[in-house]
C-alpha positions in Angstrom: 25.3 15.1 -46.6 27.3 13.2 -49.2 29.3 10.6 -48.7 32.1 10.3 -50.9 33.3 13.4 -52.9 35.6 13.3 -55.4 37.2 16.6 -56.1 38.8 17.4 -59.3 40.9 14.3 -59.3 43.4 13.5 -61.5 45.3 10.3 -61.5 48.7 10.6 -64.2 51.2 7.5 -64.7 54.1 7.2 -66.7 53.0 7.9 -70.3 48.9 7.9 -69.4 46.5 10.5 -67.9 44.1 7.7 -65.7 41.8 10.4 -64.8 41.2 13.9 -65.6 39.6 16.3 -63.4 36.7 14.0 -61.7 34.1 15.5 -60.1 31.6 13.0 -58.6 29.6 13.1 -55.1 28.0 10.2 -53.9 24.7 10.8 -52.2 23.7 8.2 -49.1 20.2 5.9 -49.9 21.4 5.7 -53.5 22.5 3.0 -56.2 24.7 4.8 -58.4 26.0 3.3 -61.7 29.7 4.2 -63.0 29.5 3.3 -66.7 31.7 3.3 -69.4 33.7 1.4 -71.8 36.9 -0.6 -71.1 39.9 1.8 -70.3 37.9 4.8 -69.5 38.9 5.1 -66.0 36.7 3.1 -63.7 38.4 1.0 -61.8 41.0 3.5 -61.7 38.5 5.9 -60.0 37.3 3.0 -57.7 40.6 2.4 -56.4 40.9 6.3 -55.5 37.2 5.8 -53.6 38.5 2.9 -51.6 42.1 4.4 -50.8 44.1 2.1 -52.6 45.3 4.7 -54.9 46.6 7.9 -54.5 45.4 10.3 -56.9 47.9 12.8 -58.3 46.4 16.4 -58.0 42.2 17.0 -56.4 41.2 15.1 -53.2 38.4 12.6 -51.8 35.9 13.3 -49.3 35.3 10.6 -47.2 32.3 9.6 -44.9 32.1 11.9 -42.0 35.2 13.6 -43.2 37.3 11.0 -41.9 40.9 11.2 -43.0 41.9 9.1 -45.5 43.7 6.0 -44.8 43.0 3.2 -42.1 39.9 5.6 -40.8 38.3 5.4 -44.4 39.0 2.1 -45.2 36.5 1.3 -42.2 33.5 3.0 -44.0 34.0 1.4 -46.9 33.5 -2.1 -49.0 35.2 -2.6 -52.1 35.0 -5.5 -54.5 37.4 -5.7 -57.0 36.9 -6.5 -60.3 39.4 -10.1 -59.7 39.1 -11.2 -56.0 41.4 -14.0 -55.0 40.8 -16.1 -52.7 43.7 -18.6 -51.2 42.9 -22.4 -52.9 43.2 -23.7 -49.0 39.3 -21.5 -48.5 36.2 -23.1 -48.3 33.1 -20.8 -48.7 32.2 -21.1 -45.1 36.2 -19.9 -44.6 35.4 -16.8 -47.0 32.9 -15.3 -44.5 34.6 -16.9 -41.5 37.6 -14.4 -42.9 35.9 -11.8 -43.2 33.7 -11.9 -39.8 37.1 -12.5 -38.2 38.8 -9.0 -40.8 36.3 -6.5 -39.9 34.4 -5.1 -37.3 31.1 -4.2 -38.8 31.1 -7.8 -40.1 26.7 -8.5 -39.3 26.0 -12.5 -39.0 22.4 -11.5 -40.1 23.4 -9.7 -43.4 25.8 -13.1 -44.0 22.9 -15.0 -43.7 20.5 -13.1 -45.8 23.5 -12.9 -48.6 23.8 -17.3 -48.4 20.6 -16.9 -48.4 19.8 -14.8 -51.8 23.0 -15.8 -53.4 21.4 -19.6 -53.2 25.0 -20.5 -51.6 24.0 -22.9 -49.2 25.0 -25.8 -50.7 28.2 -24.9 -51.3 29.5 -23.4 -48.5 32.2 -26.8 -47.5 33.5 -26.4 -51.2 36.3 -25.1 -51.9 36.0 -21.6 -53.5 38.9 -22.5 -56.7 36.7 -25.0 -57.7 33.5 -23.1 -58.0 32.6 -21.7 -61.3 33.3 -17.6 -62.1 29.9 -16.9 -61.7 29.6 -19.0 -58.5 33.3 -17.4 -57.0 31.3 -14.1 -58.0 28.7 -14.7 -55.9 30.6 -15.5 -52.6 32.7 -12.2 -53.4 29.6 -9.9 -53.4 27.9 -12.2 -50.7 30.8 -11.2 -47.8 31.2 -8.0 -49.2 27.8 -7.0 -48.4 28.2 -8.8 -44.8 29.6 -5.7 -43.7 27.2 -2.9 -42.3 29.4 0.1 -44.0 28.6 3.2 -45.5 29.5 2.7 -49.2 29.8 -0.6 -51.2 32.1 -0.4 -54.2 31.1 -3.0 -56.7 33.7 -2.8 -59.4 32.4 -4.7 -62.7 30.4 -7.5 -60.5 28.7 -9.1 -63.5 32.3 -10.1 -65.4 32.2 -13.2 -66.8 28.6 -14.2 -65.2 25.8 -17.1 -66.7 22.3 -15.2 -67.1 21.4 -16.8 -64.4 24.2 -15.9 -61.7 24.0 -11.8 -63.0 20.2 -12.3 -61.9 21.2 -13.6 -58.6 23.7 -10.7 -58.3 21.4 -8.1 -58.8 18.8 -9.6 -56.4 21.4 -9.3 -53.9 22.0 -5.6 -54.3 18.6 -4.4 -54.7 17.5 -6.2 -51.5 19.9 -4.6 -49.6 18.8 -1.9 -46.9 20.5 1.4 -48.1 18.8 4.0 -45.5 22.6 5.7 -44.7 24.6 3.8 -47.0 25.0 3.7 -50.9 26.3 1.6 -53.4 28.7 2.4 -56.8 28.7 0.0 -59.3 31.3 0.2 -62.2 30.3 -1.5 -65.0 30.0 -1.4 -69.3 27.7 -4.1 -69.1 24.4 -1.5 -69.3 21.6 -3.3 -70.7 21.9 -5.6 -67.7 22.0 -3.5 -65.0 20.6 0.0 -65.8 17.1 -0.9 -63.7 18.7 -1.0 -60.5 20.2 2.5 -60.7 19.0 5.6 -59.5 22.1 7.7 -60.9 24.3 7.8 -63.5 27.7 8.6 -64.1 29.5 8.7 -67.6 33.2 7.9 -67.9 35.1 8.5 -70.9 38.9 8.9 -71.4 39.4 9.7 -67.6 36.7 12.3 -67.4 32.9 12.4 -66.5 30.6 13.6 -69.8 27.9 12.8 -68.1 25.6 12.8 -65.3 21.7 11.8 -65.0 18.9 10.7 -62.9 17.4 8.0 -64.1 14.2 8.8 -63.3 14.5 11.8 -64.6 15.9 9.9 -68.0 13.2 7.5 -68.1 10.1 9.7 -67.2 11.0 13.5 -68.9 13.5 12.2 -71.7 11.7 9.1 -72.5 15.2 7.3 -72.5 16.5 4.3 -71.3 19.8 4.1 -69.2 21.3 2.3 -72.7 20.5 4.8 -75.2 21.5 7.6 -73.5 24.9 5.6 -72.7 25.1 4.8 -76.4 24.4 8.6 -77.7 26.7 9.7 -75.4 29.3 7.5 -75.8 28.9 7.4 -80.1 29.4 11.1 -79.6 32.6 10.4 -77.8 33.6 8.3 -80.2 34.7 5.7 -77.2 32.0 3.0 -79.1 
């Protein structure tokens, strides 16, 4: 059974068409990659997935058909693209926060994420004074402290040293993803197409394209990048 379904979604603002008649399901056990350029729709689409938008004609499916809302909210994780935290937190305060925020908080998962994040050290510093790739790091590390459904990881390698988008992606491939799944929106191909096991193609709002990338790989002989670049130079969004 899926887990989130978007059906034919559109998202129009004044004087721009965000999205154009999305299809996409998201299956549970699975890393799925949202890839495109800047300005083709993702975080747009991201923000329909974790109900902070409201999209203007299709719907979203949520896990267990929950209604959207509060209800959904509770099945899902999202990471924005910029997460702020107050200058007054500490990184011990980030996960205090969020263990004190949400339920399916898991002191276990927290510890793993310190853990494989290498933010032990840090944890009585305050988070403003951390570098990007560090302040990255704490945001994926209590996002995946919660035991949800689906993860929403919206471009989590922005701005990141080699060494920190290595980290990151440590962190997402150890996590245990039995009944859960994670989305990552991202342009940043070459560095993350290995941990994928789908693809999705965004381009001027709508999907022209969909894959499995094993499927890629082993029939097509492709890697996640070239297909992203054919498809995309035949878009003419590259």
């Amino acid at each position: 059974m899926a887990l989130l379904q978007a059906r034919a979604v559109e998202k129009r603002y004044t004087g721009a068409h965000a999205l154009r008649g999305v299809d996409m399901t998201i299956e549970p056990g699975k890393i799925v990659g949202l890839l495109g350029p800047n300005g083709s729709g993702k975080t747009t689409l991201m923000k329909l997935f974790a109900c902070l938008l409201h999209p203007t004609a299709g719907e979203v499916i949520y896990p267990d058909q929950v209604k959207r809302g509060a209800e959904s909210r509770k099945t899902i994780a999202f990471l924005p693209d910029t997460l702020v935290f107050p200058d007054y937190m500490r990184v011990r305060d980030a996960f205090r926060f969020y263990r004190d925020m949400y339920p399916d908080y898991r002191e276990e998962r927290a510890e793993e994420m310190i853990r494989l994040l290498e933010l032990s050290d840090s944890m009585d510093v305050h988070i403003k004074k951390l570098s990007k790739g560090m302040q990255e790091r704490v945001a994926l590390g209590v996002t995946f402290s919660r035991d949800t459904r689906v993860y929403l990881l919206d471009e989590p390698l922005g701005g990141v040293d080699p060494l920190g988008k290595s980290r990151i992606i440590d962190a997402i491939l150890a996590m245990q993803l039995d009944n859960a799944s994670v989305v990552v929106s991202t342009h940043l191909v070459k560095d993350m197409e290995r941990i994928f096991d789908s693809v999705c193609f965004l381009s001027n709002g709508r999907i022209v394209f969909t894959g499995d990338c094993d499927d890629m790989r082993e029939v097509n002989g492709k890697t996640i990048e070239q297909a992203y670049l054919e498809v995309f130079l035949n878009e003419g969004a590259i």
